[in-house]
N, C-alpha and C positions, 0 to 999 in steps of 0.2 A: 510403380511408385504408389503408397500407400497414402492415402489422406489424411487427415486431423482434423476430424470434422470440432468443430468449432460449438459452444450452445449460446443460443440469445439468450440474453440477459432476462430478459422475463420468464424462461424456463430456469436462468440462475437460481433466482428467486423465488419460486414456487418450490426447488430443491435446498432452499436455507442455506446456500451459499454465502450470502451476503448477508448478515444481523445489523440491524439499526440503522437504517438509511434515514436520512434525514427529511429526504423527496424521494418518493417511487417514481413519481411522474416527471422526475428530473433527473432522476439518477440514471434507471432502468433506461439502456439504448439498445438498438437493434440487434448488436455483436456484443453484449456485455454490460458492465455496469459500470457508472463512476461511482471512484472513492473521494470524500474529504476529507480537508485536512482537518486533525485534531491538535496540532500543535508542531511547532518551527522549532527547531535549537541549533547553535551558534558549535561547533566544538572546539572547544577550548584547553585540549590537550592532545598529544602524540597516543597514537592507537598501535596494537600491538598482534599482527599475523602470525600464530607458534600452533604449536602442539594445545597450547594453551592462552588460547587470544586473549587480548585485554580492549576492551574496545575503550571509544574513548568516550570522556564525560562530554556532556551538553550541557548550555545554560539556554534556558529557555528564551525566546524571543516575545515579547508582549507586542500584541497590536496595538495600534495608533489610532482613532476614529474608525476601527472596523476591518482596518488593516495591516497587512506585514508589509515595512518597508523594505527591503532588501537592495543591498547595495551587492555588486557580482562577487562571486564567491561559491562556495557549496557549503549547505546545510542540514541535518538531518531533519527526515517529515515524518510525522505517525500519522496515520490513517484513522478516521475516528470511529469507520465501520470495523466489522470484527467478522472476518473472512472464515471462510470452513470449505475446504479443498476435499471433498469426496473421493474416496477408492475409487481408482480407473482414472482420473484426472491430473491435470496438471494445471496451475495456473501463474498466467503472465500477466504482468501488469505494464499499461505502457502511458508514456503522458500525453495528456490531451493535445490537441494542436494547438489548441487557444494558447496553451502554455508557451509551444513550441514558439510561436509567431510572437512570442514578445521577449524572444529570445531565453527562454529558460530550459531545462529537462527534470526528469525524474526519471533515476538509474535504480535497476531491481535487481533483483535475482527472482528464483524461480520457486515456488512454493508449490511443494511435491504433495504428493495425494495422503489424507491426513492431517497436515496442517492444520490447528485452529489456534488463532491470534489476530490482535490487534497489529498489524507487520507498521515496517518502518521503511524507509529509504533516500536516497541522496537526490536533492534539489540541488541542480548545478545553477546557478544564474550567467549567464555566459554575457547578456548588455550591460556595455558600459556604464547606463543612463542608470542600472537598476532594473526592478521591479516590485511593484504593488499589487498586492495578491490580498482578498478578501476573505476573513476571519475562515468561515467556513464553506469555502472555495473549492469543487469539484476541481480538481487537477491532474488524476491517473482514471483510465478504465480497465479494469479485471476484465481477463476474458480467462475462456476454461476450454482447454484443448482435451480431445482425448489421449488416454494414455494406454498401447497395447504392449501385455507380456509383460508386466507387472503387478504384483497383489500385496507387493511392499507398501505399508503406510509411515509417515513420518513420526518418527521418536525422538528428534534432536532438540536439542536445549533450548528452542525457540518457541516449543510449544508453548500454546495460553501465552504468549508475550504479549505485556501492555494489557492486561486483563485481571479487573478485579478477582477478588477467589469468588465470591458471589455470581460471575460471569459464566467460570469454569464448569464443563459437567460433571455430576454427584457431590456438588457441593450446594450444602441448605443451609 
């Protein structure tokens, strides 16, 4: 059985993994880093799995005195940091427990070596009562597994997603 050695999150960092952290010393954790949220949407039309998907629109959620109300449901979340997955890597993202323990999740996919974007993902609210989540609220942590027997980097239509062209690299 082969390993997956794992990297701490402050070796993340030092490697530019993670752009625009809000808190180093809040973010940055032993196995990784946390992401916050940049923004909630509601969606409010049927999405579409083909040859040529159609995803579905969102309308954004505005906070309330600093916060998202959320009544149970699933939502999409953008991240406000801007992730960059290095050759050799893979990374996962998983929700915090804080999140867990008040009844919510956040569902990912896997963002392959290559990757750079601002990624998105689905906030399930699973308690009845709801949830209150703060503006710009640590919610997932990246971790960065190794990845052996691969030199492929990602070219799919998600690259730069959620990113200004000013963000983008060789653009001035």
């Amino acid at each position: 059985m082969t390993l997956m050695p794992a990297l701490s999150g402050r070796r993340m960092v030092e490697m530019g993994v993670v752009e625009g952290l809000r808190s180093v010393e809040e973010q940055v954790q032993p196995a990784g880093v946390d992401l916050t949220l940049e923004k909630i949407e509601v969606l409010v039309e049927e999405g579409e799995i083909s040859a040529e998907p159609r995803f579905s629109k969102g309308l954004n959620i505005i906070p309330k005195k600093g916060f998202y109300e959320l009544p149970q449901g699933s939502y999409r979340v953008t991240y406000h940091e801007i992730v960059n997955i290095p050759s050799g890597y893979l990374g996962l993202l998983l929700p915090r427990s804080s999140l867990l323990r008040n009844g919510a999740t956040i569902y990912t996919a896997v963002w392959d070596p290559g990757y750079k974007g601002r990624g998105m993902g689905l906030m399930v609210v699973f308690n009845r009562q709801g949830i209150r989540i703060a503006e710009e609220a640590r919610v997932a942590q990246l971790i960065l597994l190794s990845l052996e027997g691969s030199s492929e980097l990602y070219k799919g239509r998600f690259m730069f997603e959620n990113m200004e062209l000013s963000e983008q690299p060789g653009v001035y």
